[in-house]
C-alpha positions as CSV (number, residue, x, y, z in Angstrom):
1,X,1.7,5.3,6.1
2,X,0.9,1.6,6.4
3,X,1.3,-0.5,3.2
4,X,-1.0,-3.8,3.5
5,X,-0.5,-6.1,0.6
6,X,-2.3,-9.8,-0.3
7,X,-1.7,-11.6,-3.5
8,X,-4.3,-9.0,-5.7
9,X,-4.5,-6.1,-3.8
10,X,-2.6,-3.6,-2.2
11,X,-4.6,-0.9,0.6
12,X,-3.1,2.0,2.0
13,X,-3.8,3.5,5.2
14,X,-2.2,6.7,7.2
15,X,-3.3,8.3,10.9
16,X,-1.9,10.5,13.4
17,X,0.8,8.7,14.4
18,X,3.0,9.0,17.1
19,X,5.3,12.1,16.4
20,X,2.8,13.8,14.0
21,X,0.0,13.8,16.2
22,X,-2.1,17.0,16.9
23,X,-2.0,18.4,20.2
24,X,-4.8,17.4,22.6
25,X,-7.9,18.8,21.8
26,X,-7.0,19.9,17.9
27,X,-8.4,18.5,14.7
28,X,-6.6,17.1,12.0
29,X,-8.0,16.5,8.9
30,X,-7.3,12.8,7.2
31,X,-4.6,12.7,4.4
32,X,-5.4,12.9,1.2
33,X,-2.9,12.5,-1.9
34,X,-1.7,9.9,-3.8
35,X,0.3,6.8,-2.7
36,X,2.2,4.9,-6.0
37,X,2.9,1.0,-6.1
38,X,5.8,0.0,-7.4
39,X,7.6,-3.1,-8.3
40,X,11.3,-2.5,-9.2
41,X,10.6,0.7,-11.3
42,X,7.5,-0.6,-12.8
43,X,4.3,1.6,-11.7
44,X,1.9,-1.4,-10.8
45,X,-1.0,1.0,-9.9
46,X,-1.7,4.5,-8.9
47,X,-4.2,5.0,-5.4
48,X,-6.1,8.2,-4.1
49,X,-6.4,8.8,-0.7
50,X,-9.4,9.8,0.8
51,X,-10.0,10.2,3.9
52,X,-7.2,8.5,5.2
53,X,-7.9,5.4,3.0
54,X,-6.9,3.9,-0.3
55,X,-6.8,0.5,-2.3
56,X,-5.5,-0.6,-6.0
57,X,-5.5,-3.9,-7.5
58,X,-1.9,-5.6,-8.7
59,X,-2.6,-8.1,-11.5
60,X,-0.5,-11.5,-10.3
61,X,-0.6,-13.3,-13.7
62,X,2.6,-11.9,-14.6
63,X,4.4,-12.8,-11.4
64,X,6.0,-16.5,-11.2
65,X,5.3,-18.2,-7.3
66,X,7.7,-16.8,-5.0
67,X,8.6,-13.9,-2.6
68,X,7.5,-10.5,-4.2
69,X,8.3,-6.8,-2.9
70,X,6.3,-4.0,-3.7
71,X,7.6,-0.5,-2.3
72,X,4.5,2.6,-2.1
73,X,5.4,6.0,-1.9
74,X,3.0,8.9,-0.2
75,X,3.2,12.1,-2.6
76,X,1.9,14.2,1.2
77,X,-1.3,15.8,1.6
78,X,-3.5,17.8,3.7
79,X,-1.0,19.1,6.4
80,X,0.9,15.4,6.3
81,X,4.3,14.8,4.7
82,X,5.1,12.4,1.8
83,X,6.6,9.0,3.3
84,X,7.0,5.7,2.1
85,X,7.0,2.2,2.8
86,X,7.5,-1.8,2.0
87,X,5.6,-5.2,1.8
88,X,6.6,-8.4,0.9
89,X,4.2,-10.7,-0.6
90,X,4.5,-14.5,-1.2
91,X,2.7,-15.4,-4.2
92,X,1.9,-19.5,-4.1
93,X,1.3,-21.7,-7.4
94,X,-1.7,-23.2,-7.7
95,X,-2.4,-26.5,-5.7
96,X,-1.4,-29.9,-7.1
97,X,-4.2,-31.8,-8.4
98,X,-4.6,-34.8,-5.9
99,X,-3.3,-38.4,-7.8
100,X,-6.0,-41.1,-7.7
């Protein structure tokens, strides 16, 4: 599992990836399942995998500017184990109006 995060969204994405790849010629369906966002031990937002693919939106208005982490965990699905991964996000303020 990949975890791709930006300031209001966070995507998911799995494969066959080396070490749990079929053997040549075989056909492996794409995961399904569920991946959950978390920050700390808050649930931020809940994503379904289909077909290999996933997104959920995280809310920033309750973060303050800085360095955020949010951690995803795959429940497994379709003939692929549950993993789980990291992202750090830096969350900027909004610009400085100009002085003139």
């Amino acid at each position: 599992m990949a975890l791709g995060a930006a300031a209001t969204a966070c995507s998911a994405s799995a494969s066959n990836t080396p070490g749990t790849s079929p053997s040549a010629g075989a056909h492996r369906a794409p995961p399904t399942g569920t991946v959950t966002v978390k920050d700390g031990n808050k649930v931020v937002c809940v994503m379904t995998i289909k077909a290999g693919q996933g997104t959920c939106k995280v809310s920033t208005k309750n973060y303050a500017p800085g360095t955020l982490r949010f951690d995803a965990s795959y429940s497994g699905g379709s003939g692929y184990k549950p993993s789980h991964g990291s992202a750090t996000v830096k969350l900027v303020g909004p610009k400085a109006p100009a002085n003139g």
